[in-house]
N, C-alpha and C positions, 0 to 999 in steps of 0.2 A: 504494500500500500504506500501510496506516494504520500508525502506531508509536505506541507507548503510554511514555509519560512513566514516567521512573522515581523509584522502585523499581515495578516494576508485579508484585508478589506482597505479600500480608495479611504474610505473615511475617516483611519486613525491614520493612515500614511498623512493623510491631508490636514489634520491636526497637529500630529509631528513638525509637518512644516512650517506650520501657522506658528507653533511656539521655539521652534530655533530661528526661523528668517525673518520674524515678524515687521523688523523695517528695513528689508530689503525692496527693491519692484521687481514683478513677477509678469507684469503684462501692461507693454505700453501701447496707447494711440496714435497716430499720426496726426497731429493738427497743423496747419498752417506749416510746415513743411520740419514741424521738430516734435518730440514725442513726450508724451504724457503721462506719466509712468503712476500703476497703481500697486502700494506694496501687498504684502503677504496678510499681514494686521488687515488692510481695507479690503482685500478679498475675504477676508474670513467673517469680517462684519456683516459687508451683503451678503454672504453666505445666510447667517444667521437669519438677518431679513426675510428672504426670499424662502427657507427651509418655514419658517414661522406662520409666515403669509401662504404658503402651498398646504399646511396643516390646517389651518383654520379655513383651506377652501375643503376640507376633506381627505388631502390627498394622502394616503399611506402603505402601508407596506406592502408592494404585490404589483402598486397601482403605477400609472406610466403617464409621464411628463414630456410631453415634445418641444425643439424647436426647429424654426425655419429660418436661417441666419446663414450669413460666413462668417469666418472668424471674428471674434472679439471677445475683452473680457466677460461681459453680460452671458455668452455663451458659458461659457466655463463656470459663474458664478450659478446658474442657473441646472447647469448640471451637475455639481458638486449638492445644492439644497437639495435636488431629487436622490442622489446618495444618501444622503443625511435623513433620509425622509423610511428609506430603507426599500424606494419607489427605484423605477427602471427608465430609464435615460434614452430619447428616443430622436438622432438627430436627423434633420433632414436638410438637401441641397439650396441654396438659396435660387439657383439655376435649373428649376425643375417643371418641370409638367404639375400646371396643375391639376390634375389628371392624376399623378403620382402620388402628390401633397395625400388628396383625399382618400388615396387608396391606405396609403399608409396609417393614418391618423384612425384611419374604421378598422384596421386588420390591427393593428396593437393595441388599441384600446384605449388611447387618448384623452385623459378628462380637461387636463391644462394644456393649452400650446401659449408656446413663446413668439411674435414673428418680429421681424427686422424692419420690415416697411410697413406705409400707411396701406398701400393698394392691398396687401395679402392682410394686414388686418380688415379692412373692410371686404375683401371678400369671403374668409373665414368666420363675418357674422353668418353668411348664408351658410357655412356648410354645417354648422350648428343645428340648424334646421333638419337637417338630414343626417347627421350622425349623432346618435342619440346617447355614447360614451361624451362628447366633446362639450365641456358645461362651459369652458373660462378661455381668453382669449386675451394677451396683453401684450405690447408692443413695446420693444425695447427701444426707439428711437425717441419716443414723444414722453410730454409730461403729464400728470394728471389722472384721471380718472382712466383705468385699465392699463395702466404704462408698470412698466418694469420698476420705475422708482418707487411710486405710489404703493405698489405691494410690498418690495423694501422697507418701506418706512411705519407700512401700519404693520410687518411683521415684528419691526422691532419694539412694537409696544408689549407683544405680548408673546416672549420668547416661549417654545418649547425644546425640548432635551433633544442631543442628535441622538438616532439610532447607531448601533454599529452592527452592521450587516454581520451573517455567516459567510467565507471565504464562497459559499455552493450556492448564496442567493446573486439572484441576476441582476447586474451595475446597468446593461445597455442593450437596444436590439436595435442594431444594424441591420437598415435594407440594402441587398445589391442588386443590382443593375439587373444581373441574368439573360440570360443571350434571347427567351422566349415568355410571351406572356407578364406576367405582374412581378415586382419585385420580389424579393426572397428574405423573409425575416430571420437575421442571427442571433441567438442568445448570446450574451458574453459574462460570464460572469466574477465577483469580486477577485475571485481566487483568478482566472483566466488575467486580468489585469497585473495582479501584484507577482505574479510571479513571472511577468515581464520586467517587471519595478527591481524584481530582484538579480536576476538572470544581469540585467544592464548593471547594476554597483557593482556585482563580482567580475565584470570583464576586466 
C-alpha cells in the first residue's frame, strides 16, 4: 500500500505557506505597464472571505464551485475557499463555446460560478433558468452587488472554520477537450495534487 507524504491535502500545504511567506507576493497584476503584487497574508485573507461567503450561500463538502476566467489572483483565491470548503474546484476556459460553459456547469453540478466579464455574467443569468444545480453567479471584475468583493467582505463578517480534506477527497474536475462529442470530466484528487507538491521538493 502506497502512503503519501504529509501534509497530503492543498489546504494545510496552503496554510503552511500562508504562515512562513506571509509578507512575501505571490501573485502580481499588470497595471499600466508595472505590476501589482499581492502577498501571501492578502491571499489568505480573501481566502477567508470568499470560503465564509460560499458557506453561508450553502456550499459544502461534496458540492462544486466553478469559474470562467484566465488567469488571475481572484482565480486562485476562489479556488483555494472551495478547498477550504472541502467542495470541488471546477475551472473553465475563458475562450470557450458557450455551448461548452453550459454543458459543463449541468454535468458537474455547479451551485456557485465565478465569471471574469460582464457579457458571461449576464448571460449566465439565463442559464440559471435552465440548470437547476446553478443558484449564484458573481463577477470578479465589477463592484457591488454579486461581485467577487462584495462576497469577500460580507464573508468576512462572519468567519467559519476551514475544513481539511482526506488526501482521497476530490480538490478539482477537469474537463478535456476529447477528440468526439462533449467534454470528459476528470477527478483529481487532494492526494493526486500533493504528491506532485512532493515529488517536485525532493528533485
Amino acid at each position: 500500500m502506497y502512503v503519501l507524504d504529509k501534509p497530503d491535502n492543498l489546504v494545510e500545504i496552503f496554510e503552511e505557506s500562508i504562515r512562513k511567506y506571509a509578507g512575501r507576493p505571490i501573485f502580481g497584476t499588470k497595471k499600466n505597464g508595472a505590476y501589482e503584487w499581492k502577498t501571501y497574508a492578502e491571499i489568505g485573507g480573501l481566502v477567508d472571505g470568499i470560503r465564509s461567503g460560499l458557506a453561508a450561500l450553502g456550499v459544502k463538502k461534496g458540492d462544486a464551485v466553478g469559474v470562467i476566467a484566465n488567469n488571475r489572483y481572484e482565480w486562485a483565491v476562489c479556488c483555494y475557499a472551495t478547498y477550504v470548503l472541502g467542495a470541488k474546484f471546477v475551472p473553465m476556459y475563458e475562450a470557450e463555446l458557450e455551448a461548452m460553459w453550459r454543458y459543463i456547469i449541468e454535468d458537474s453540478g455547479i451551485s456557485v460560478l465565478f465569471v471574469s466579464k460582464k457579457e458571461i455574467f449576464e448571460a449566465a443569468q439565463g442559464w440559471k433558468e435552465k440548470i437547476p444545480a446553478l443558484k449564484h453567479v458573481f463577477i470578479l471584475n465589477e463592484e457591488g452587488k454579486d461581485s467577487f468583493k462584495e462576497l469577500a467582505a460580507q464573508g468576512l463578517k462572519a468567519k467559519v472554520p476551514a475544513i481539511r480534506p482526506a488526501a482521497e477527497d476530490i480538490a478539482g474536475l477537469i474537463y478535456t477537450s476529447g477528440t468526439t462529442g462533449n467534454p470528459k470530466g476528470v477527478l483529481l484528487s487532494h492526494g493526486n495534487f500533493t504528491s506532485q507538491v512532493h515529488a517536485l521538493c525532493k528533485a
